[in-house]
Structures are given as C-alpha cells and as structure tokens.
C-alpha positions as a Markdown table, in Angstrom:
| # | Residue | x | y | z |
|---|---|---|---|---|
| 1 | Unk | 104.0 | 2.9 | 16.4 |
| 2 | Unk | 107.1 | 4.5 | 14.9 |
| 3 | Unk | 109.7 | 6.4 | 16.6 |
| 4 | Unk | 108.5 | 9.1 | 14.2 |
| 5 | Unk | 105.0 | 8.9 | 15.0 |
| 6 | Unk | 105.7 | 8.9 | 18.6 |
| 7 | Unk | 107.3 | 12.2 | 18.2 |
| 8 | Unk | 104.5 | 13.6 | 16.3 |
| 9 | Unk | 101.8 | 12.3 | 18.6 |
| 10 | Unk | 103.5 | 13.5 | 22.0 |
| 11 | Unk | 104.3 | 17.4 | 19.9 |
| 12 | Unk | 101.1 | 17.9 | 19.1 |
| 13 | Unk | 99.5 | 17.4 | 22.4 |
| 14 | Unk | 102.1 | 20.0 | 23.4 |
| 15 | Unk | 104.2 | 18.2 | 25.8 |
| 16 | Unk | 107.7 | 18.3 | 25.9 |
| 17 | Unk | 108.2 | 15.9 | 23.0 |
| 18 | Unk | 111.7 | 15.2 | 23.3 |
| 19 | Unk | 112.1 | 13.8 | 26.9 |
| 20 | Unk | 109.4 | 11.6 | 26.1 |
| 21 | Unk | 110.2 | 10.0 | 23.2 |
| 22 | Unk | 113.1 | 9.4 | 24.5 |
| 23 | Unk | 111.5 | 7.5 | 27.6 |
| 24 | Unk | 109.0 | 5.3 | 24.6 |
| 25 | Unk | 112.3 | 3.8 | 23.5 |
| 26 | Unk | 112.6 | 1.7 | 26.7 |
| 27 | Unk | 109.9 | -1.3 | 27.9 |
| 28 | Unk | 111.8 | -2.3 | 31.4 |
| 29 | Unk | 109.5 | -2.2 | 34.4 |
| 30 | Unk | 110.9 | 0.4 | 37.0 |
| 31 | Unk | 111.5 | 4.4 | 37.4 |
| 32 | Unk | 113.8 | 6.0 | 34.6 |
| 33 | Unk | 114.5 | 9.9 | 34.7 |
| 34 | Unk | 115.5 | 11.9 | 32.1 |
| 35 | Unk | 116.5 | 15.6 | 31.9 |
| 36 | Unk | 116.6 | 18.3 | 29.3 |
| 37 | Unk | 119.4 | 20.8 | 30.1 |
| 38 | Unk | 117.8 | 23.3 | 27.4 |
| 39 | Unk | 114.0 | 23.0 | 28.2 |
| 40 | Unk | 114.3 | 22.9 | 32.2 |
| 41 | Unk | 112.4 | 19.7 | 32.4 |
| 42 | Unk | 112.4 | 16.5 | 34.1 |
| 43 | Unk | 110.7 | 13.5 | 32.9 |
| 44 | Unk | 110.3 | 10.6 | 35.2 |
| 45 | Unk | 109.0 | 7.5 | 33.4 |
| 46 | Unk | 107.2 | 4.9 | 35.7 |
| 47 | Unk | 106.2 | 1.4 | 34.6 |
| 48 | Unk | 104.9 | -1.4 | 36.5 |
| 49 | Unk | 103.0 | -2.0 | 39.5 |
| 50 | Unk | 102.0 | 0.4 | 42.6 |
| 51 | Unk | 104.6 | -0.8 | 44.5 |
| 52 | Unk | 107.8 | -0.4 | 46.6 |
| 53 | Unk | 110.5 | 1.0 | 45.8 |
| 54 | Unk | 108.1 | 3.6 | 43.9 |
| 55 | Unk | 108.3 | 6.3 | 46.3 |
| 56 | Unk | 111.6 | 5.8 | 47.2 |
| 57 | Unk | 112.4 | 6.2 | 43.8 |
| 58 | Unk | 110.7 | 9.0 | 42.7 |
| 59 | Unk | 111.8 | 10.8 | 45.8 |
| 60 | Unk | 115.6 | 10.4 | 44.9 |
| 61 | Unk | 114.6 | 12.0 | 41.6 |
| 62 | Unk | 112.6 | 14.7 | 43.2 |
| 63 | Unk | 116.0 | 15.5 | 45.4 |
| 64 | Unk | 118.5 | 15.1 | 42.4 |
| 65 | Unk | 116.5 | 17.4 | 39.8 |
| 66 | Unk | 114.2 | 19.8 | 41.4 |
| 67 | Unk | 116.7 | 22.4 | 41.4 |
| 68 | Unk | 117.1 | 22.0 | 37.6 |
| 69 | Unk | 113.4 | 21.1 | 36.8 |
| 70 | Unk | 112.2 | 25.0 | 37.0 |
| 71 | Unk | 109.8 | 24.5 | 34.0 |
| 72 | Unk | 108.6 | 21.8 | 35.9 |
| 73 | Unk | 107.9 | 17.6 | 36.0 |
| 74 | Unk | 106.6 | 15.3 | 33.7 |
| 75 | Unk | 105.4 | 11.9 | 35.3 |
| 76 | Unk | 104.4 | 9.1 | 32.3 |
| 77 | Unk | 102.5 | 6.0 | 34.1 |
| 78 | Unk | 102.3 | 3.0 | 32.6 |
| 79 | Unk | 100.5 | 0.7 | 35.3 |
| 80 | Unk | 98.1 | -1.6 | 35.7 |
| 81 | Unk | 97.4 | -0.5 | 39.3 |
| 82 | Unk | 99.2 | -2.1 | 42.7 |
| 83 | Unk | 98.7 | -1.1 | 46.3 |
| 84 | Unk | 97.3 | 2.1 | 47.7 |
| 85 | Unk | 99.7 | 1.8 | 50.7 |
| 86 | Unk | 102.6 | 2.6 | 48.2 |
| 87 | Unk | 100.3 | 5.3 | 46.7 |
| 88 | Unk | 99.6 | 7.3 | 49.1 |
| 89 | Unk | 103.4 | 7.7 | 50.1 |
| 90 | Unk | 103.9 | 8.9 | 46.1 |
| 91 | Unk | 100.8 | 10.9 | 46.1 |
| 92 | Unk | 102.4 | 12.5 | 49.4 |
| 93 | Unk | 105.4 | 13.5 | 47.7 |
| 94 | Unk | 103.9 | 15.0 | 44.0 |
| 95 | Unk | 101.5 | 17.3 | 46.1 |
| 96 | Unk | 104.8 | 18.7 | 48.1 |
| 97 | Unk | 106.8 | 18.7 | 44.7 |
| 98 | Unk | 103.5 | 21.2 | 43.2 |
| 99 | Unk | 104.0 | 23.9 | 45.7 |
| 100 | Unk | 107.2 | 24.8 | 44.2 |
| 101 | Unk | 106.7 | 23.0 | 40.1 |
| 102 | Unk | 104.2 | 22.4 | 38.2 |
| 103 | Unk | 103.5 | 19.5 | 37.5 |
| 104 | Unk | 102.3 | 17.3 | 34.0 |
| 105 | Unk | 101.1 | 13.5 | 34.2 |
| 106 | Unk | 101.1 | 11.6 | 31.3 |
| 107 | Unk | 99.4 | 8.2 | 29.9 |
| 108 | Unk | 101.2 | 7.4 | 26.2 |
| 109 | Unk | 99.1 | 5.6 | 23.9 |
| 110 | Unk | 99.5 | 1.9 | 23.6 |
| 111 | Unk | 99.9 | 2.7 | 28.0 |
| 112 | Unk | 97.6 | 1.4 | 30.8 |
| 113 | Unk | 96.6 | 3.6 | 33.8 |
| 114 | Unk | 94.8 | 1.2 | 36.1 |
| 115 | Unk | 93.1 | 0.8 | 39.9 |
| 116 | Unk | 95.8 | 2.8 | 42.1 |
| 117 | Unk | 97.1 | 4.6 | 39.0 |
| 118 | Unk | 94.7 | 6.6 | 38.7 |
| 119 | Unk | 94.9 | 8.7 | 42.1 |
| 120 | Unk | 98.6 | 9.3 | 40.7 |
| 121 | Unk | 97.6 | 10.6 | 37.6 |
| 122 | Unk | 95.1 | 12.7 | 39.2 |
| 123 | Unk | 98.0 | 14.6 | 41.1 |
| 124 | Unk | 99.1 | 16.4 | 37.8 |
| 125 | Unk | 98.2 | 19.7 | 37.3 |
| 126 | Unk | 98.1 | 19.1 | 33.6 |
| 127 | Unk | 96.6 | 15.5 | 32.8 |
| 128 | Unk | 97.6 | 14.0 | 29.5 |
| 129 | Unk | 96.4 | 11.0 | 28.1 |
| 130 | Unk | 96.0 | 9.3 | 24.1 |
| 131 | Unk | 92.4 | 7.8 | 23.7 |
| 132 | Unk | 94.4 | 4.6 | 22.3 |
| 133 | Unk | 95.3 | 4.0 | 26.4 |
| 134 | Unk | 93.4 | 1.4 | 29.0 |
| 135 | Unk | 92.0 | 2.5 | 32.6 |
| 136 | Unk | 90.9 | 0.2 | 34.8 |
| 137 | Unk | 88.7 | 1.3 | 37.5 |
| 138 | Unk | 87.1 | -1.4 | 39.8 |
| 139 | Unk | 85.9 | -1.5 | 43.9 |
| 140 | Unk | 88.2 | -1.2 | 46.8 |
| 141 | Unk | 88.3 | -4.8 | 48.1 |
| 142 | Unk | 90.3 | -7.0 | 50.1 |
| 143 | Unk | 92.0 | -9.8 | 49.2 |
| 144 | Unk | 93.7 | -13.2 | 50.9 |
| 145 | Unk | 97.2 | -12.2 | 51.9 |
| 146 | Unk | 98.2 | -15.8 | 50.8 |
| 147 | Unk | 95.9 | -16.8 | 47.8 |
| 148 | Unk | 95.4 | -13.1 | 46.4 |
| 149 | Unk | 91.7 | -14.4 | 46.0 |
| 150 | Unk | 89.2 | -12.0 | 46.3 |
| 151 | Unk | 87.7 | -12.1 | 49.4 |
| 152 | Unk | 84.9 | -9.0 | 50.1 |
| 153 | Unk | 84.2 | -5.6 | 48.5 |
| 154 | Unk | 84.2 | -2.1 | 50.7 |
| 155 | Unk | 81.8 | -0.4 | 48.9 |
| 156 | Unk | 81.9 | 2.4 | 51.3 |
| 157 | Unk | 85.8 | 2.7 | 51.2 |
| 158 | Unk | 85.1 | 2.5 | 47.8 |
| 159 | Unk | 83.2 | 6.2 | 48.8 |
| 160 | Unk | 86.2 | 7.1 | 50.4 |
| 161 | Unk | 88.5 | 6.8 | 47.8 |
| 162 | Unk | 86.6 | 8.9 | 45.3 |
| 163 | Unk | 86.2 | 11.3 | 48.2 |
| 164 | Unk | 89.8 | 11.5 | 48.4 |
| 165 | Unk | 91.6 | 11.6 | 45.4 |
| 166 | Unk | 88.4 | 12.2 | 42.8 |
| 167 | Unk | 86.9 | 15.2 | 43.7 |
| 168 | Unk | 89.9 | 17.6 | 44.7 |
| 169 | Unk | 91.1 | 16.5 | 41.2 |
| 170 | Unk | 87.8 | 18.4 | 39.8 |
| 171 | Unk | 86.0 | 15.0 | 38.8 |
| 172 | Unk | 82.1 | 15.9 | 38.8 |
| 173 | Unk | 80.1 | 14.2 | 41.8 |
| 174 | Unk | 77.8 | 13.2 | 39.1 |
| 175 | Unk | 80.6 | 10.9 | 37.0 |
| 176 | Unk | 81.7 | 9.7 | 40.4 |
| 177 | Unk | 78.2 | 8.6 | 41.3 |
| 178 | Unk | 77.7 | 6.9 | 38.0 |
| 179 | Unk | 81.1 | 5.3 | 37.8 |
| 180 | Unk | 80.2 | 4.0 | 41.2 |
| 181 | Unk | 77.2 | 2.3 | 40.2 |
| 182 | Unk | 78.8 | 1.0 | 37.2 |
| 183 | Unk | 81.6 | -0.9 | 38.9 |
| 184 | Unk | 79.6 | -2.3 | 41.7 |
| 185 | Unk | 80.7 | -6.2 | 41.8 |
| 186 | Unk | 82.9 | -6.1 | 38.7 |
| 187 | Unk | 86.1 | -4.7 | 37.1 |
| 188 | Unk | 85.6 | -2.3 | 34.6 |
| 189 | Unk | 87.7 | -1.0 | 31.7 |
| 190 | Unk | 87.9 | 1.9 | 29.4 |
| 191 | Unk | 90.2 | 3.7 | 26.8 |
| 192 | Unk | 91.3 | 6.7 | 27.6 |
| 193 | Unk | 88.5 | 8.1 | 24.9 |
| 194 | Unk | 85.6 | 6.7 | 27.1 |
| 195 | Unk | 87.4 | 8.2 | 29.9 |
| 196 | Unk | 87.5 | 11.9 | 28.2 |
| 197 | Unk | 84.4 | 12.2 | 26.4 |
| 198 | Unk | 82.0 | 11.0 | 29.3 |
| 199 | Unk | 83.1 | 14.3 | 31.2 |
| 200 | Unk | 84.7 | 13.0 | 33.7 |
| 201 | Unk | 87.8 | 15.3 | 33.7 |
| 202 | Unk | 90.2 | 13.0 | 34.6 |
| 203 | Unk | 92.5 | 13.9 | 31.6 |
| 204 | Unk | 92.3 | 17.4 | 30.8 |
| 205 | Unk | 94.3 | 17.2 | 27.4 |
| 206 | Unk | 94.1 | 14.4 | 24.8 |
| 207 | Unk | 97.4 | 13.5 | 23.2 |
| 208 | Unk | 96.7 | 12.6 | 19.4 |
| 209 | Unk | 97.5 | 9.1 | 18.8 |
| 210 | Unk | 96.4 | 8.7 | 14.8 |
| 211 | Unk | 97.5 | 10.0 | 11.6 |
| 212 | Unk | 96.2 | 10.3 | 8.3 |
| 213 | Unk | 97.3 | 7.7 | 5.7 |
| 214 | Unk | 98.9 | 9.3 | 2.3 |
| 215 | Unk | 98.6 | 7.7 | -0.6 |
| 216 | Unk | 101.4 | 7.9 | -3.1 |
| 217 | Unk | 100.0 | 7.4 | -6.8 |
| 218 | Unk | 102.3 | 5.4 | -8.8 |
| 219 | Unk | 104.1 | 7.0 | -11.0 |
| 220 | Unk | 104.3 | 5.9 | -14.4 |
C-alpha cells in the first residue's frame, strides 16, 4: 500500500491520520512514540512479540507524554502474540493510563494482532482494526521451557482468560462460547473482517483498507 493510500485508509476511519502514517513508514520490531504538538496526541507504535522490555517501554512513554497527550493515546499492535506474563504488566499500565486519557488501539491493515495481543487491544476504549488484518486466537497451553514443544492444553484457564480480559471488554458470552468450541485442540486464524462481522465486538470501528480503481480513458 502507498504512503497515500495509508493516509486515506487511517482518515477515514477517523483516527488521527498523521501520527500514524507516520509510524507505517518504519518495519523495525520494538516501541516507537510519536507526538503531535497540534492535535494533543500520542501514538505509540508496538511491533513484535509480547515480551520484555514491552512494559518497560511503554511506561517510559506513558511518563514522558501523558502531560502533553490531553486528547489522549493511540496504541497500534502489530504482534503475533508472546507471553501473558509481559501482558498483564502492560495491560496493568493502559487501564491506570484510562482513568485520566482516553485511550484508542489500533490494528493497521497488512498488521497481525495474535494470542496475547488481543487482551491489549481489548484495553482500548476505541478499537480500530482494517478487515485486511490477521488474529490468531488459540488455547492457553503450556509448553517445554527448553524445546518450546507443545506439551498440554488448559482448557479451563483457557475459561479464565476470556473471563478476564473478554468479557469486561463487552465480548458477548455467546461469541466467547463459540470461539471456545472452535479452538478446542487447534490454532485458529481470522482477518479482522471475520473478527467484526461475527459480532464479537472486539473491534468497535473498521478502518477502510480498499479503494476504488479509476480508470483513465485514453485520450486520443
């Protein structure tokens, strides 16, 4: 996609198009934070894996730009998922950072939001997401330390963790109960437009990721 198109996709979901087109520019794995002096926004741009230093990270940028952020945050995940450990510590942190801004988390299209993504980008209190995006939701498990094998499923952490992050996020028991059976014994993937239109209100605003194609007749 075109820087261009970028720009148009991101404005007409009615985010704060500039910040984040900005962040689309860069593919390095890691936090970047942005800031727009005239709009009162931070953007904080997270790619990569669930995993240390995240929270670290994001709480520096918390500490350096809440005073300045008073139209709020904007947290884009790009993640294929990582350890829930590491999550909870940032989930700990955005639900502090929302009693004082508001807070908008964002999947770009092209982006992944996978496994313990997901519970982050349930924290927002404005989800956005392009249908042209991957989400991977799957079992809690546990795995060899050593091998990374997989070694037994929790089903009832598994009830637990939908418990916990899901349904304060507004995610209807019923989708949860169907996602549940559905995932049983297996990973399962989705775009984000599976995700949206099966009601599960996990992202509460689609960012448009398509245009129309003009033709230009030839002039003669």
């Amino acid at each position: 996609m075109t820087h261009r198109r970028w720009l148009s996709a991101i404005a007409l979901a009615g985010l704060s198009a500039v910040g984040i087109f900005a962040m689309t520019l860069s593919a390095t794995a890691g936090m970047q934070t942005y800031f727009s002096e005239n709009r009162r926004t931070v953007w904080i741009v997270w790619s990569g894996r669930i995993q240390k230093p995240m929270a670290k990270q994001l709480n520096r940028a918390i500490s350096k730009w809440h005073a300045k952020a008073l139209n709020g945050v904007e947290l884009v995940l790009n993640s294929r998922g990582g350890g829930m450990k590491e999550g909870h510590k940032v989930i700990n942190m955005l639900r502090k950072l929302k009693r004082t801004r508001r807070l908008t988390t964002v999947v770009l299209p092209g982006m992944v939001c996978g496994s313990a993504c997901i519970p982050i980008f349930l924290q927002g209190d404005a989800r956005a997401a392009s249908a042209a995006t991957l989400w991977l939701l799957h079992e809690v498990s546990k795995s060899d330390p050593k091998t990374k094998k997989l070694i037994a499923l929790r089903p009832n952490k598994t009830q637990q963790f939908f418990r916990r992050y899901f349904l304060p996020a507004g995610v209807p028991k019923g989708w949860i109960d169907m996602i549940t059976q559905k995932i049983r014994g297996k990973d399962v993937w989705w775009t984000g437009g599976q995700i949206f239109n099966s009601g599960s209100n996990i992202i509460t605003r689609r960012i448009k990721s398509s245009r129309k194609r003009k033709v230009h007749p030839r002039s003669t």
